[in-house]
C-alpha positions, 0 to 999 in steps of 0.5 A: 471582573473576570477575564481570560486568565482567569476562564483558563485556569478554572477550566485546565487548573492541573496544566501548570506547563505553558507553550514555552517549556514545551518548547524546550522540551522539544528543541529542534532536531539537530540535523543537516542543512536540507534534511525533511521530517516526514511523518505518517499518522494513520488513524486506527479506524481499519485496514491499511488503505493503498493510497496510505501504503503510497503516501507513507512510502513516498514519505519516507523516501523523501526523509531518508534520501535527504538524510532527514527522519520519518516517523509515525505518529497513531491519531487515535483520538476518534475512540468512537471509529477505533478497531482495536489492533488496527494500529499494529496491524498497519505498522505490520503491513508497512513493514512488508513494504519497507516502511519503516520509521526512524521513529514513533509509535511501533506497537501499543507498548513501544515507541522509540524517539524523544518527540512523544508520546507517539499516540495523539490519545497520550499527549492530552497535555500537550494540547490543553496547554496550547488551548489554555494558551489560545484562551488566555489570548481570548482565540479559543472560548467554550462552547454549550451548544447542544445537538439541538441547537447546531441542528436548527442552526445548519437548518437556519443557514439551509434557509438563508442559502448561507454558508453552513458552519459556526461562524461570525453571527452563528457562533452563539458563545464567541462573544458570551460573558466570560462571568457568565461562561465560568458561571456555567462551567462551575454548574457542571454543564457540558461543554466544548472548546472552539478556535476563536477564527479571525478569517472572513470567507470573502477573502483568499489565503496564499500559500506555496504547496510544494508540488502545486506551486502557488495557491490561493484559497478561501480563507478560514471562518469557522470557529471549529472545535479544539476540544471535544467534550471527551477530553482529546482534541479534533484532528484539526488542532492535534496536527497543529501541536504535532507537526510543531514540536515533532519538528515537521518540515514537510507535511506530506499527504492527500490532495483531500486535505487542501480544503482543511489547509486554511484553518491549519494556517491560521492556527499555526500563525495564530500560535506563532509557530512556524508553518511546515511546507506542505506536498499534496499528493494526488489522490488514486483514482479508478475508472468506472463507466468512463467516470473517474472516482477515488479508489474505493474501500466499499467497492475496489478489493484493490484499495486494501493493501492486505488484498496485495499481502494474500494475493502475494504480490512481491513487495518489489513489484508493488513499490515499484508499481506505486513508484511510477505514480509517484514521479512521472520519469519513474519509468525511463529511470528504470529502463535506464538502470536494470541492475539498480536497486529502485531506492537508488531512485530520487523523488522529486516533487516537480514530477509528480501529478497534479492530477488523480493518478489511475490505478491499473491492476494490470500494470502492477502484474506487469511490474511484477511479472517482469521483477520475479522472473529476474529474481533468483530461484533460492531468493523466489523460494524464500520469499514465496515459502514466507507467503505460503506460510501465512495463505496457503498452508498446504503449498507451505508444507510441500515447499519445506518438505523438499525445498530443493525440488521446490527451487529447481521448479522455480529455476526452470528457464530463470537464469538467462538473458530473457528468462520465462515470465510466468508469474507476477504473483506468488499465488500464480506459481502452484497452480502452475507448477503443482502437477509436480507433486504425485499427490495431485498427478494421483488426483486427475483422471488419466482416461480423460487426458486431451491428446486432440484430434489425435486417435489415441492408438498414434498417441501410445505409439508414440509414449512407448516408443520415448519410454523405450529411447528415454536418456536424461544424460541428453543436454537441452539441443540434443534432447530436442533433436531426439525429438525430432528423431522420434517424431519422424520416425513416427510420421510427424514432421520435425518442422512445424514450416515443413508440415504447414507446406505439405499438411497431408504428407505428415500426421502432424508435427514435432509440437504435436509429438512433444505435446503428447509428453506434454500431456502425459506427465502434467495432465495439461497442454500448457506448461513449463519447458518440458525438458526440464520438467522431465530432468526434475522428475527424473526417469523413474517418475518420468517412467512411471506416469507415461507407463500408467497413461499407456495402460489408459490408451 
């Protein structure tokens, strides 16, 4: 008579390995007493997403601050949903933002690390030697159900009000003839392979989630499918042989797989190997009409890190941004310690939410905003020159075609106690600062430049007047008290306090005089420090394009 032994070798009769000399091939990682091995394993379905950018970075953390190893793994065993190139381009994307792994999968023609393959679709015998070992121990069977056939059962349970899945009474081959099942196998007939379950959903599961603390689930029923009828196995059984002999301590992901933590469980207890803790992070959430929801790919621009690659927010801004989710004293850690690089931070699992954390656009700007603006000119020029490079080729060539004018732009009002804030995305700056190249000062319509209320034979008055007193040698204080001068001279107050007392003594004040240099060398009412818009222009330019407004008035 028949039996397991002999179900598993007609089915797998080339895997000669058993569960065993796995394990030798894999030992245990030698490392020191508390260190973590974390992982992040994308799946090559399509861009990176946010709430994968922020798990995979705290991941990481985690392992290199406790001296530990994180690595990525690529489950590409969904073929039907893989976009080919997807993988290298998140691995490209991680890297941008400093994730990078101890090892894994690196390209699709490079790994590095003695625990692979690092492709879940090259690792095939491993898994068929864990699932000819769990049939052997008759807790896993084939399975020759057709579409059909699982459709009018989930119509059968939908009738019944019964919890819908394979399970006890519906699962039609758990208990089939094992004579019958090789006969059927040997006729060539389609088929799966499912874990034999020995759950019962009226009972709970306890387990310890490093930052939920104790919980209690349902326990698993379902016998799910091990192997699809591709050859590859599902996500469930993939992650059990993974984690395990990549040596994972700590499985660190989303809050949406605590339903899927049951049947993880008993797969592990039932092979005998030794759970991994487990971190849920909490999912990142959006606010729509008052109703909180998951970040979007659909819906949110947001929800895609290549949305933050070509807006150019800087890398440092970012990560700092997702680390204020990921552990509540973030924040005051930060205030405390300005001149601290933010990897100096320690995570720590009892800070981070148990609840959906908000995404907030506008913090991130902020974050931002105020890490460029304490950045160095020469190290700014450097990192928006790479952005530039890749989306917007035209900033590109007028940064490389004179890379010292471009940093003094950048250096205007930087190297102070409270420097200028105007940026929290490299694509902020050439809208900004772009009236400084004469191609695009050539381009606006000195006829219709807006001096306000002003009539404009005042305005000339007083352009012709600064052409005639111009002196670049003048430091900051002195050139704004020859503003003054020249205002007062022309019937405008040097105070704005003193003209808002007596309004109809003075045809305005020194901020109008100033504006109309303003307006007369970058075409708009707004922008940087105008001394130093002059000194970087230098007094030809400067000459020139008041000269050429004058003609205009």
């Amino acid at each position: 008579m028949a039996d397991y032994n002999d179900l598993a070798e007609l089915i797998f009769p080339d895997i000669n390995l058993t569960v065993e000399d796995l394990e030798k091939k894999y030992p245990k990682r030698n490392l020191q007493e508390g260190a973590m091995v974390t992982r992040f394993a994308p799946s090559p379905t399509g861009f990176l997403h946010t709430g994968s950018l922020f798990t995979s970075l705290v991941s990481a953390r985690y392992a290199k601050q406790s001296g530990g190893v994180f690595y990525i793994r690529l489950e590409d065993t969904d073929t039907k949903r893989e976009i080919q190139g997807s993988g290298e381009s998140l691995i490209e994307q991680l890297k941008v933002f400093d994730v990078i792994p101890d090892e894994g999968y690196i390209s699709d023609t490079k790994e590095i690390g003695a625990y692979g393959p690092y492709k879940q679709s090259n690792r095939a015998d491993i898994y068929k030697v864990c699932i000819k070992h769990l049939i052997k121990m008759g807790r896993a069977y084939p399975c020759f159900c057709t579409q059909e056939e699982l459709a009018a059962l989930r119509k059968e349970q939908e009738a019944n009000k019964e919890i819908p899945g394979y399970y006890g009474k519906y699962a039609k081959y758990r208990n089939y003839p094992i004579e019958e099942a090789m006969k059927r196998i040997q006729n060539g007939e389609d088929y799966i392979i499912r874990f034999k379950s020995m759950g019962d959903h009226n009972n709970k599961v306890s387990f310890h989630d490093e930052i939920r603390g104790d919980l209690e689930l349902t326990e698993n029923d379902q016998d799910i499918v091990i192997l699809k009828g591709d050859g590859l196995p599902t996500y469930h059984f993939a992650h059990l042989c993974d984690d395990h002999f990549m040596h994972t301590t700590h499985v660190t992901r989303g809050e949406e797989w605590l339903p899927s933590l049951p049947i993880h469980l008993e797969l592990f207890d039932t092979m005998g190997f030794e759970r991994p803790k487990y971190a849920h992070f909490p999912v990142i959430m959006k606010v729509e009409n008052g109703n909180r929801r998951k970040l979007s790919k659909r819906k949110d621009v947001e929800a895609a890190v290549s949305y933050f690659l070509e807006q150019g927010y800087p890398k440092y801004g970012f990560i700092e941004y997702l680390l204020t989710i990921a552990n509540s004293n973030y924040e005051m850690w930060r205030n405390e310690n300005l001149d601290k690089d933010f990897y100096d931070f320690k995570l720590s699992f009892d800070k981070m939410s148990l609840d959906g954390a908000l995404f907030d656009l506008e913090k991130v700007q902020s974050i931002s905003k105020e890490r460029m603006a304490y950045r160095k000119a020469s190290d700014l020029k450097d990192e928006v020159k790479e952005w530039a490079k890749t989306y917007d080729v035209n900033f590109y060539n007028k940064i490389v075609a004179d890379e010292e004018f471009f940093t003094k732009i950048l250096n205007i009002e930087r190297e102070k106690e409270k420097p200028r804030k105007d940026y929290s995305k490299y694509s902020d700056i050439y809208p900004i600062i772009s009236f400084f190249y004469d191609d695009v000062y050539n381009e606006f319509n000195l006829n219709e430049l807006d001096f306000g209320q002003f009539d404009k034979a005042i305005v000339k008055e007083v352009l012709e007047d600064y052409v005639n007193t111009i002196d670049l040698s003048l430091d900051e204080e002195s050139w704004f008290n020859s503003m003054k001068e020249l205002s007062t001279r022309h019937g405008f107050a040097d105070n704005v306090k003193v003209w808002k007392k007596n309004k109809e003594a003075y045809k305005g004040h020194v901020g109008d005089v100033t504006g109309f240099l303003r307006v007369a060398l970058s075409g708009r009412g707004v922008c940087p420090n105008l001394y130093y818009i002059i000194q970087i222009l230098g007094k030809e330019k400067t000459l020139d394009r008041i000269n050429r407004v004058i003609n205009t008035l």
